[in-house]
C-alpha positions in Angstrom: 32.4 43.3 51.4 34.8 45.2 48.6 37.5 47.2 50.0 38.9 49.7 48.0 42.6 51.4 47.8 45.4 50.7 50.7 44.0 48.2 52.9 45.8 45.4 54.4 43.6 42.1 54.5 44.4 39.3 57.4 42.5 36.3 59.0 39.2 37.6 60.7 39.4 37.4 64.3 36.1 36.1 64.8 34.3 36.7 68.0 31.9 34.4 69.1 28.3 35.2 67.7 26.3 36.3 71.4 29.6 38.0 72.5 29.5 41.5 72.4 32.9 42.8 70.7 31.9 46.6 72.2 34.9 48.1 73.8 34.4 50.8 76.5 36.3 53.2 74.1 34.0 56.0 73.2 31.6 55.9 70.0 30.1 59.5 68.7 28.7 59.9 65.5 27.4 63.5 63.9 24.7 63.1 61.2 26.1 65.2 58.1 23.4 64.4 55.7 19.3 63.3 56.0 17.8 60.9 53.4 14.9 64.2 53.1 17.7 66.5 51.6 19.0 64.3 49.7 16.6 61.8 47.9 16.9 59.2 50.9 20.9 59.2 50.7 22.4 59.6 54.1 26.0 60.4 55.4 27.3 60.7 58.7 30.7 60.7 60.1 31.9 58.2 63.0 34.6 58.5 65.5 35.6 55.2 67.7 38.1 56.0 70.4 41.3 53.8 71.0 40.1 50.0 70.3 36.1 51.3 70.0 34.2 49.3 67.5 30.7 47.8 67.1 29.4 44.7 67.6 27.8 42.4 65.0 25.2 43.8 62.6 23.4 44.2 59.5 22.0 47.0 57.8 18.3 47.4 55.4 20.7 49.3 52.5 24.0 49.2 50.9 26.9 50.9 52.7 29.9 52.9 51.7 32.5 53.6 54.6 35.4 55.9 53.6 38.2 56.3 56.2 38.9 59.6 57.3 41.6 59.2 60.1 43.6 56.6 62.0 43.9 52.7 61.6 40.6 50.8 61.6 39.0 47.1 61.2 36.5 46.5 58.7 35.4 42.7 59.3 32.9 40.0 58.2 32.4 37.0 59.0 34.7 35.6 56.4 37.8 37.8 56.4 39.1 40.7 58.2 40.8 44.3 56.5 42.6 47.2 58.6 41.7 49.8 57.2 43.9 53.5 56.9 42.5 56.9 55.6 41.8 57.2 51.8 40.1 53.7 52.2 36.6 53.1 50.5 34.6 50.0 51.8 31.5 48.6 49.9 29.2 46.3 51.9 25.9 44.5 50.2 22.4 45.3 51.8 22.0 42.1 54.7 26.0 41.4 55.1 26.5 40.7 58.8 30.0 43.0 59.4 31.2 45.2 62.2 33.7 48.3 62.2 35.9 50.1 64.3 39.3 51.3 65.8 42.6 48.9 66.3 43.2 48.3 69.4 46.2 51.1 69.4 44.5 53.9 67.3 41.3 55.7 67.0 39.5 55.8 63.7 37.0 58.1 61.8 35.3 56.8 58.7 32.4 58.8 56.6 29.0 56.6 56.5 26.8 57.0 53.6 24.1 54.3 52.6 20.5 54.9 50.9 18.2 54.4 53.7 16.0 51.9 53.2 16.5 50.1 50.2 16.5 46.5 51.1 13.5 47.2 52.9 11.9 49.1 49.7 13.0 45.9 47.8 11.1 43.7 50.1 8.3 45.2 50.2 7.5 45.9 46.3 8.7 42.0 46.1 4.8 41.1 46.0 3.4 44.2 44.3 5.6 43.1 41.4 4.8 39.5 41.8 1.1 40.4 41.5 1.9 42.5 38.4 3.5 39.6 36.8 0.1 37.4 38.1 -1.9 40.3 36.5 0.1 40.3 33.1 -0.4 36.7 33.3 -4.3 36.9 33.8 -4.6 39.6 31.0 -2.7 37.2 28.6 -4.7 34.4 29.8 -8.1 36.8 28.9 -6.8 38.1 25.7 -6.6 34.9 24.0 -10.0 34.2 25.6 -11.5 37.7 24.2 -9.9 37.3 20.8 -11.6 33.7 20.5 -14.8 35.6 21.7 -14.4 38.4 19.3 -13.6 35.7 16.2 -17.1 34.3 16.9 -19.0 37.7 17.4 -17.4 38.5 13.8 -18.3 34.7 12.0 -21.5 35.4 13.3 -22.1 38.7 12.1 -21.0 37.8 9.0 -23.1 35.2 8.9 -26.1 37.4 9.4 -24.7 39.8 6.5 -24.6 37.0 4.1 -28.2 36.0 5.4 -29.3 39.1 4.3 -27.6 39.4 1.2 -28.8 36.0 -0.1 -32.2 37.0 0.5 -32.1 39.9 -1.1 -30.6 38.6 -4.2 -33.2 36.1 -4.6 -36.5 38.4 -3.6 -34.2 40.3 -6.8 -33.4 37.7 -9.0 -36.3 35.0 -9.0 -34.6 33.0 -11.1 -32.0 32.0 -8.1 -34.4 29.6 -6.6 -34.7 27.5 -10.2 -30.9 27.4 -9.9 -30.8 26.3 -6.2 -33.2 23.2 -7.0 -31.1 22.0 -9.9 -28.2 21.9 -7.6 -30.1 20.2 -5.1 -31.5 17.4 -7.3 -27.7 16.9 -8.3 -28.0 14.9 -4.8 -30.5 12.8 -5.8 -29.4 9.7 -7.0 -31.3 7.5 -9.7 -34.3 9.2 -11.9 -36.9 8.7 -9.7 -40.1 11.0 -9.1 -39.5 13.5 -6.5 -41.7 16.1 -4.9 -40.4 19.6 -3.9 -41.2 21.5 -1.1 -41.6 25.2 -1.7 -42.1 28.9 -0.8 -45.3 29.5 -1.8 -43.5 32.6 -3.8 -41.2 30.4 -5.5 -44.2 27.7 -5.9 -46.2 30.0 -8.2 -42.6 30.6 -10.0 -41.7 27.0 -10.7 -45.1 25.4 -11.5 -44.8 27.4 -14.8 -41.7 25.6 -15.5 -42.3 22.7 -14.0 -42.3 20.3 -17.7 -38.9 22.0 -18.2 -37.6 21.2 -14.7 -38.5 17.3 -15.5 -37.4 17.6 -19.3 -34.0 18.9 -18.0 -33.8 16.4 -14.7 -35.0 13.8 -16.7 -37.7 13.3 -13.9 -41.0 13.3 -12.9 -41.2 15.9 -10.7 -44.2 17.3 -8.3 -44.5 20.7 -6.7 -46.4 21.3 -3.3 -46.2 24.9 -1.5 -44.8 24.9 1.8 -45.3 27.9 4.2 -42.7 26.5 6.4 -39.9 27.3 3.9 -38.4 30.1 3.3 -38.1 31.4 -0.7 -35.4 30.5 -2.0 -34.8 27.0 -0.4 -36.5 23.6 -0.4 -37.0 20.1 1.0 -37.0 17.0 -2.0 -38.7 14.4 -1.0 -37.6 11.1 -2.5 -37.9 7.1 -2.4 -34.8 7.0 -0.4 -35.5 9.9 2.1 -35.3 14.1 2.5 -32.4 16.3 0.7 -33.0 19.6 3.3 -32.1 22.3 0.5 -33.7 25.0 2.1 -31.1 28.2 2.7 -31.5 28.6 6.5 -29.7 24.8 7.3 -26.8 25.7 4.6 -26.2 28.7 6.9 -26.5 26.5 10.0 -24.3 23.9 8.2 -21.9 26.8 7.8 -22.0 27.5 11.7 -21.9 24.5 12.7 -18.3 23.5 10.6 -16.8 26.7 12.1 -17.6 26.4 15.7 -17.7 22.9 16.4 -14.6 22.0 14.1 -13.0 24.8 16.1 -13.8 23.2 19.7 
């Protein structure tokens, strides 16, 4: 509770909690203002008689009291103001209070409070809460769909550059004699190898096969392979397989990105 210009504060008297501090002075109120005319303000006026006053209570909304006549109480349950016209009292949503007259005067104070606030409060409590969840959620989903969308596009670009490769080489035959050098690079030693093929690229090679081994310093055999596509191949050595064939450098790729990225 806040009191406001030309009060006098003293000790609460405090009545016990279950006994009712009502006197038999009269009580009339006149409602001067509805929370539908007025974007859910409210104002009414209240008259206690000699000594009237309320009992104990709370209300859903903040409340403004401003003393119109006579000598009044104001009290909570930690301190107690009389209260004389001009006053302006300010009491929190939920503060337990009660007003009214001294016990030799009458008193008339101006009520106005927003109906329903604390209740309004309460009651979008949880819808925000759940908005909070949902902003949570949709965080939580984003970072999920942007790890999904990162793959989509490594993927797709893995398909372009699929494409693009073998293009260049059904283009430029002279790719695949460039692929096998590099892939003979791997092979250690100067043994003979044999090279697994395109049959395309097979017909391409075997006339350059004597400079292949001139260059590699190599015997080196050709066999055509339908099971490779042109532009890759498999060497077959003394030691084991070098898999040079395009299609397992892309999955090579694939694999770096999304497993090293698990």
């Amino acid at each position: 509770m806040f009191v406001i210009e030309g009060s006098t504060t003293k000790t609460a008297h405090m009545a016990p909690e279950n006994d009712p501090i009502v006197k038999q002075a009269p009580v009339s109120g006149r409602r001067l203002l509805n929370t539908a005319d007025a974007d859910g303000w409210a104002a009414s006026l209240t008259t206690f008689g000699i000594g009237g006053r309320l009992d104990w209570h709370t209300h859903d909304s903040e409340q403004f009291l401003y003393i119109t006549e006579g000598r009044g109480i104001v009290a909570t349950k930690e301190r107690e103001c009389v209260v004389t016209p001009g006053c302006m009292v300010y009491i929190p949503a939920g503060e337990v209070h009660w007003h009214g007259a001294c016990e030799d005067s009458s008193m008339s104070h101006l009520n106005i409070q927003k109906a329903g606030i604390h209740k309004a409060e309460q009651k979008l409590e949880p819808v925000l809460q759940r908005y909070a969840d949902s902003l949570l959620e949709f965080g939580k989903l984003r970072s999920s769909l942007y790890v999904q969308v990162e793959r989509e596009v490594v993927r797709l670009a893995i398909e372009v550059a699929k494409k693009i490769v073998h293009r260049e080489i059904q283009v430029d035959r002279d790719i695949v004699r460039t692929l096998v050098h590099v892939a003979l690079g791997h092979v250690s030693g100067k043994s003979a190898v044999t090279i697994h093929l395109n049959p395309d690229d097979y017909g391409y090679l075997l006339e350059r096969r004597a400079e292949l081994s001139e260059v590699e310093g190599r015997d080196v055999a050709l066999l055509a392979d339908n099971s490779i596509e042109r532009g890759g191949c498999v060497i077959q050595t003394e030691c084991g397989d070098i898999d040079a064939r395009i299609e397992e450098k892309f999955r090579e790729v694939e694999r770096a990105f999304f497993e090293g990225g698990e």
